[in-house]
C-alpha positions in Angstrom: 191.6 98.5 111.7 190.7 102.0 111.7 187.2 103.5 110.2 186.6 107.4 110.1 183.2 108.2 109.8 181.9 111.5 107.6 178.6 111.8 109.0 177.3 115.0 106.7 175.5 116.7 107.9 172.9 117.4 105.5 173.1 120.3 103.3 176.6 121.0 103.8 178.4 119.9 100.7 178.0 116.2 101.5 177.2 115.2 97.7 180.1 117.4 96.7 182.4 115.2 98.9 181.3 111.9 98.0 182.1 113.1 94.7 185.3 114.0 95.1 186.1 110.5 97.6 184.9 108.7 94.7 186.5 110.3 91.9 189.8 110.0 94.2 189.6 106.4 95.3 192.8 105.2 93.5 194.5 109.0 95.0 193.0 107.2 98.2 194.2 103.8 98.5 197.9 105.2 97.5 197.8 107.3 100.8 196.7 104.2 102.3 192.5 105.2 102.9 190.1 103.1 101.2 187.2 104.0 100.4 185.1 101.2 99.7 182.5 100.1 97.1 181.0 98.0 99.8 177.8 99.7 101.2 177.8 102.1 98.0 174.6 103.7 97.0 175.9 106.0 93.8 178.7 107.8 95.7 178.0 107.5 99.4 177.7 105.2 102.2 174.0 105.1 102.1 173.3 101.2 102.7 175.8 101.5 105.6 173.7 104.1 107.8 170.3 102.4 106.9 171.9 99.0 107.9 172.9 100.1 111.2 169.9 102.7 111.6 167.7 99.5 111.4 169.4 98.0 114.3 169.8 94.5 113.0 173.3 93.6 115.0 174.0 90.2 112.6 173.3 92.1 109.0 175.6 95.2 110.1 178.5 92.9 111.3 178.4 90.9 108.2 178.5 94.0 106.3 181.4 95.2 108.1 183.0 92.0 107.9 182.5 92.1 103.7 184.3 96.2 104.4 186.8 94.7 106.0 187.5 92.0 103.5 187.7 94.6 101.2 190.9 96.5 103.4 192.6 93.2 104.0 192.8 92.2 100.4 194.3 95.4 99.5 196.6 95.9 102.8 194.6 99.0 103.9 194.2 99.5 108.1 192.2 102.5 107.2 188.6 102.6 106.0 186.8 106.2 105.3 182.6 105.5 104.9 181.0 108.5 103.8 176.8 109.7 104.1 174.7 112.1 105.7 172.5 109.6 106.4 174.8 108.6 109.7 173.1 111.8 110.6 169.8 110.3 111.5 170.9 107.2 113.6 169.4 107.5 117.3 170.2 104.3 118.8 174.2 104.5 118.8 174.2 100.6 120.4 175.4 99.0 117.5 178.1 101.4 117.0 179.2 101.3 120.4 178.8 98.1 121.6 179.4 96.2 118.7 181.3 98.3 115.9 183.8 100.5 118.6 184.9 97.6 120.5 186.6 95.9 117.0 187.4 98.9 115.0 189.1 102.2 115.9 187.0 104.8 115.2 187.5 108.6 114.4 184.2 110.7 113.6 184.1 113.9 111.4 181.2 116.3 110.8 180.4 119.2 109.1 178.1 121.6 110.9 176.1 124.7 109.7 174.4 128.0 110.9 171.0 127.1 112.0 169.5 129.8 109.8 171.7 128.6 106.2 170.7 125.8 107.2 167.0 125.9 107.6 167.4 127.6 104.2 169.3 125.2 101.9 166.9 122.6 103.6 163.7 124.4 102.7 165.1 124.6 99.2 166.3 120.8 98.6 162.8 119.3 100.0 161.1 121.7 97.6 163.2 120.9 94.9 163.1 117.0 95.4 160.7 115.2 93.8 160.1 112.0 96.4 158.9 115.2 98.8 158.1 117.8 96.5 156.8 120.8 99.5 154.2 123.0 99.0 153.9 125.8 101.5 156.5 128.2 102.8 159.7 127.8 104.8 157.5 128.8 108.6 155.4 125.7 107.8 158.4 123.5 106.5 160.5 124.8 110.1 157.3 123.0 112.4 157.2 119.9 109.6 160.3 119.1 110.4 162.2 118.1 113.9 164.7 121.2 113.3 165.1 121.1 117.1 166.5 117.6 117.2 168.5 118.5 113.7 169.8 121.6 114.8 171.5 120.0 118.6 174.8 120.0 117.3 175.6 119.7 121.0 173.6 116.1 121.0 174.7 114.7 117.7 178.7 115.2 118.8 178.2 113.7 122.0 176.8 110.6 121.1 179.2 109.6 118.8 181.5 111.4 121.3 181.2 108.3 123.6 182.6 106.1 121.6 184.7 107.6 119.0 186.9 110.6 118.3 185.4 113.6 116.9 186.5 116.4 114.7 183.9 118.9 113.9 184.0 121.3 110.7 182.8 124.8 110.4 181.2 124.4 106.7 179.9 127.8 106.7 184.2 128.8 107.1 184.4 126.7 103.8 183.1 128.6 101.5 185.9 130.9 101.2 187.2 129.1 98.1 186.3 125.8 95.8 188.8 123.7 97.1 188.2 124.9 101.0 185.5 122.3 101.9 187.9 119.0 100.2 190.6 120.9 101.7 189.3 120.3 105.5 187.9 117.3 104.9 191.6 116.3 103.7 193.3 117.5 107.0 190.8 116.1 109.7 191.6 112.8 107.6 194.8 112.8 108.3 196.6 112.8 105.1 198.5 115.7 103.3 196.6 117.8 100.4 198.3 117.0 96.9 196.9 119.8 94.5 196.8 116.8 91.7 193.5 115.8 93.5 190.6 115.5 91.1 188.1 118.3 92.0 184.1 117.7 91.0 182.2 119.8 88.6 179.7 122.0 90.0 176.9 119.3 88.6 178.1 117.0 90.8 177.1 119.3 93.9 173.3 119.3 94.7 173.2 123.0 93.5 170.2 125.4 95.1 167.4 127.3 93.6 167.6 131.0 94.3 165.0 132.0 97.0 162.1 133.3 94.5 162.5 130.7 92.7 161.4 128.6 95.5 158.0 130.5 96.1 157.0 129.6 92.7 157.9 125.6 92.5 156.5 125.3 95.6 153.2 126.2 94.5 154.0 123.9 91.2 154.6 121.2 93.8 150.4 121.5 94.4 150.2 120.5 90.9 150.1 116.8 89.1 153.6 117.0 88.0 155.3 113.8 86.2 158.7 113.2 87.4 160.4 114.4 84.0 157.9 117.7 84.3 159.2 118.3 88.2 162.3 118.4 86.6 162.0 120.7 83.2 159.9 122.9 86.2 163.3 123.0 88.1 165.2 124.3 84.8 162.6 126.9 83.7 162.4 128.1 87.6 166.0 128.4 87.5 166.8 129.8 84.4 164.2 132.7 85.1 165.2 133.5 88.9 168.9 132.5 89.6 170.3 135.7 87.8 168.6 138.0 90.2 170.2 139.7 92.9 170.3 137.2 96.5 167.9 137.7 98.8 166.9 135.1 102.0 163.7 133.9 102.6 164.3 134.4 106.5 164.1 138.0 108.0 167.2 139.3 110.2 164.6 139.1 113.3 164.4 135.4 112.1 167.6 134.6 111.4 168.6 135.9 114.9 166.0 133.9 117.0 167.1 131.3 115.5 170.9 132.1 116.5 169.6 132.8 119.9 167.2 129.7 120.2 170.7 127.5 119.5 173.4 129.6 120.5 174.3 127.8 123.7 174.8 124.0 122.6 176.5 125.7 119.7 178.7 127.6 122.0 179.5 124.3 123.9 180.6 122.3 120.3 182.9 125.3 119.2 184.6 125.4 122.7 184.4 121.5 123.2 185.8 120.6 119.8 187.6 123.5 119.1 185.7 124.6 116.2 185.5 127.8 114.5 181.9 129.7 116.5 179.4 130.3 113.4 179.1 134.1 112.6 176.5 136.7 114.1 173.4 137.0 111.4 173.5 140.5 110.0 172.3 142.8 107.5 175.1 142.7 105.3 175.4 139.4 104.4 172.4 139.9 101.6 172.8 142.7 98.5 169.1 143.1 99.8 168.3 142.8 103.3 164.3 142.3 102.6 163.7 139.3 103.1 161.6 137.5 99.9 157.9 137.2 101.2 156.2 134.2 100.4 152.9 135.8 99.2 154.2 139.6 98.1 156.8 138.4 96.1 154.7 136.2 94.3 153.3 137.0 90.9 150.2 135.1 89.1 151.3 136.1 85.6 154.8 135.1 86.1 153.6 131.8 87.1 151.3 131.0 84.5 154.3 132.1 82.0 156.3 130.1 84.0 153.6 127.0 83.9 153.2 127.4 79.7 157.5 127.0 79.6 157.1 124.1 81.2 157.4 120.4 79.1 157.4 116.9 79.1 
């Protein structure tokens, strides 16, 4: 039996995908791929990744076994798990001492400019409630282990050892809607058929505009109810996301950034034959000034913004 892994990774269009492999499961299991409500949490994979990420051996090979049940009573050799939580797995024992000696495994993952990324990150862990992040995107960079998350060089190579690996440019997929379920399509291994069901843009975990991050964030130092996090997310967005797009990250940033990773990304595009991730530069903004975390930031705007705001 064969099992193709989409490991994310984060921030690059992952619920989008689960999405559209969900809303396309009976599209799926025509073209002979299931992809299976075993290990579902919502859409993706979740309980899969945690499973093995715990490194109980018996409990993932009983779940596997109950995945592959699933195949065999619907005559399907090929299984497709999606979640960006096989992202975070460190100890890749289970996978290749146990999993990849009984399955045939093929690995795909979507990879992202260090800077976007730091971004889109710095916007989703503001946005999300569980996390809800206070300070600006310097102080969210040294929260998190962005130089562990960023080796695109490490994460290939250790699923490298024991499975096949087909890496994605995502930042090459924003071209057009369809491009990202497009490439995720071909490194499958199965033809596109334009009758494919395509998600609404709800479906996708959809970003704040950068000013509107520097004003949740400092709503995230308040006593906000789960249901007030939220109408805060809706006021912030309706007031901001209309305005020209400007980063948080200045081109000096965005380019040490490209230098600090620019040689285990140069290995990952030559090694897998993957598309190299643009050059930051000026142009790619309508404003090249970066938004400043303090100058940009307006007390009377807030406090508007603050009245707006609902159970």
């Amino acid at each position: 039996m064969n099992f193709i892994f989409h490991i994310g990774t984060h921030k690059t269009g992952s619920t989008a995908l689960q999405s559209f492999l969900f809303s396309n499961r009976d599209m799926l299991l025509k073209l002979g791929i299931l992809y299976p409500t075993t290990g579902l949490v919502d859409k993706a994979h979740h309980d899969v990744a945690w499973m093995i990420g715990s490194g109980n051996v018996n409990k993932v090979m009983e779940l596997f076994a109950k995945i592959e049940s699933e195949a065999s009573a619907l005559g399907l050799e090929n299984v497709l798990l999606s979640s960006e939580e096989f992202e975070f797995i460190r100890n890749m024992d289970i996978l290749k001492n146990h999993i990849a000696k009984k399955f045939k495994i093929k690995t795909i993952v979507f990879i992202r400019r260090p800077d976007f990324y730091l971004e889109s990150e710095y916007n989703q862990h503001v946005r999300m409630y569980s996390i809800r992040f206070k300070n600006d995107i310097y102080k969210f960079y040294f929260h998190i282990d962005f130089l562990t998350r960023l080796n695109y060089r490490h994460l290939c190579s250790s699923w490298n050892s024991f499975s096949d690996v087909n890496v994605i440019n995502y930042d090459h997929c924003l071209t057009e809607k369809q491009a990202i379920f497009k490439a995720l399509i071909k490194h499958i291994g199965i033809d596109w058929d334009d009758s494919f069901s395509i998600p609404y843009d709800r479906e996708s975990n959809i970003s704040l505009s950068s000013i509107g991050t520097i004003y949740l964030s400092r709503m995230n130092r308040l006593d906000f109810s789960p249901s007030l996090h939220q109408n805060a997310i809706k006021v912030v967005s309706e007031t901001f996301d209309s305005l020209p797009k400007r980063w948080l990250l200045s081109l000096e940033d965005k380019l040490t950034l490209w230098r600090r990773f620019d040689s285990t990304n140069s290995f990952v595009s030559k090694h897998y034959n993957v598309e190299p991730f643009a050059k930051p530069c000026a142009t790619e903004s309508m404003d090249e000034t970066p938004i400043d975390y303090h100058s940009d930031f307006n007390e009377d705007i807030f406090c508007t913004l603050l009245n707006q705001i609902k159970e």
